[in-house]
N, C-alpha and C positions, 0 to 999 in steps of 0.2 A: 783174688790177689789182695795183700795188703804190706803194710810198710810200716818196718817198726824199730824203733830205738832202743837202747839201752841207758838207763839211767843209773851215773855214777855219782861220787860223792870224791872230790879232790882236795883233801882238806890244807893242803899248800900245794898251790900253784906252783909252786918253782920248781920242785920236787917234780910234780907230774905223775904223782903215785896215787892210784882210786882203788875205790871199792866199789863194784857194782850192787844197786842197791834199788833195780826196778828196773822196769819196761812198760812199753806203752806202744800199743796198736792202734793202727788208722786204717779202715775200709773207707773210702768215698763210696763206692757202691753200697753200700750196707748201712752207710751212715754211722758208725760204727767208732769210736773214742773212749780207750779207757787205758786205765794205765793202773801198775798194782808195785806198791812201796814194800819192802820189807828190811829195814835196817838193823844191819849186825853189829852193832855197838863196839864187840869186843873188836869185830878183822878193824875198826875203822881208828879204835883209840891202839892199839899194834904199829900202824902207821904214823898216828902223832895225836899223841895224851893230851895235850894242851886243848882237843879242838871242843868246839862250844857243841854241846849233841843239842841242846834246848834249840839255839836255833837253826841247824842242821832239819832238825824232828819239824820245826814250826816251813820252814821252806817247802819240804817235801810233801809235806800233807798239802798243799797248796795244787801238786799237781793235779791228783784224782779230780779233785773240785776244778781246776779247770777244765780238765778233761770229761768233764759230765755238763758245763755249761750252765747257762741260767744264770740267775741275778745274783744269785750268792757266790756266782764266781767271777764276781766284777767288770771291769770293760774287757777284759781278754775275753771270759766266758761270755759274751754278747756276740761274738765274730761265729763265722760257720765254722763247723766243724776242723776241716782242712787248716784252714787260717790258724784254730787252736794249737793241731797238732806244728805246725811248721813253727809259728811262737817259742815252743814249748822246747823244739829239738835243733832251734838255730845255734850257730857256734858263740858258744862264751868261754871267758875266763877268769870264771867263778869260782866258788865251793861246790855249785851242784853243775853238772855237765849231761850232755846226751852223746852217745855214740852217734859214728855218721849215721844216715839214714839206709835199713836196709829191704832189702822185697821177701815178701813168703807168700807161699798157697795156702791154701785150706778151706773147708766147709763150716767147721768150727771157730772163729775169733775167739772167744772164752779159753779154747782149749788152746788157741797158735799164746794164748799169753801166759796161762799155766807153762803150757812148755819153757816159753823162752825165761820163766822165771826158774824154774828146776835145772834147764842146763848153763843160762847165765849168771845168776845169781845166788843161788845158794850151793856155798861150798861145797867140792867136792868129795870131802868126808863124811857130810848130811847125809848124800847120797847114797853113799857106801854104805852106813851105819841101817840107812833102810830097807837097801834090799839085802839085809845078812839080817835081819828083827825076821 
């Protein structure tokens, strides 16, 4: 069992309008923390041109490195694992956001986050365009 978020990118709050732009897995059993960024520039400036991607890009990279821990991921990356994740996908009302928390199976974690990046994250025409190649 493990439990995993979706990472968006709200580039006005008010609006409430995202682009899903990662995910991130948590096994306590497994010990288990990572999370995988892929930002679509173009779905994100479609929503609103003005937004800053420099540090949108500098934010996001922040995750993985927490999510892997150790000293180069500052006092956050110093807490156990668990602690990291819950940090990472508590409710804000930021630029970057996390979907509620949710449960999956699997044997694989690598592959439960592949997945959830293929059917959350990258558009649905990505898709399309690969199983027709």
């Amino acid at each position: 069992m493990y439990d995993y978020a979706i990472i968006r990118v709200v580039p006005r709050v008010e609006r409430e309008e995202f682009v899903n732009v990662g995910a991130i897995v948590s096994c306590g059993s497994k010990k288990f923390l990572a999370a995988r960024i892929e930002l679509n520039e173009q779905r994100l400036l479609a929503i609103d041109r003005t937004v800053d991607l420099a540090t949108i890009r500098n934010h996001l990279a922040v995750i993985p490195i927490i999510c892997a821990g150790g000293k180069s991921a500052g006092a956050i990356g110093q807490l156990p694992h668990r602690e990291r994740f819950h940090w990472i996908v508590a409710p804000r009302s930021t630029i970057i956001q996390t979907s509620r928390i949710h449960t999956g199976f699997c044997n694989n974690l690598d592959g439960a986050l592949d997945r959830l990046m293929e059917t959350m994250v990258h558009p649905l025409r990505d898709r399309a365009a690969a199983v027709n190649d």
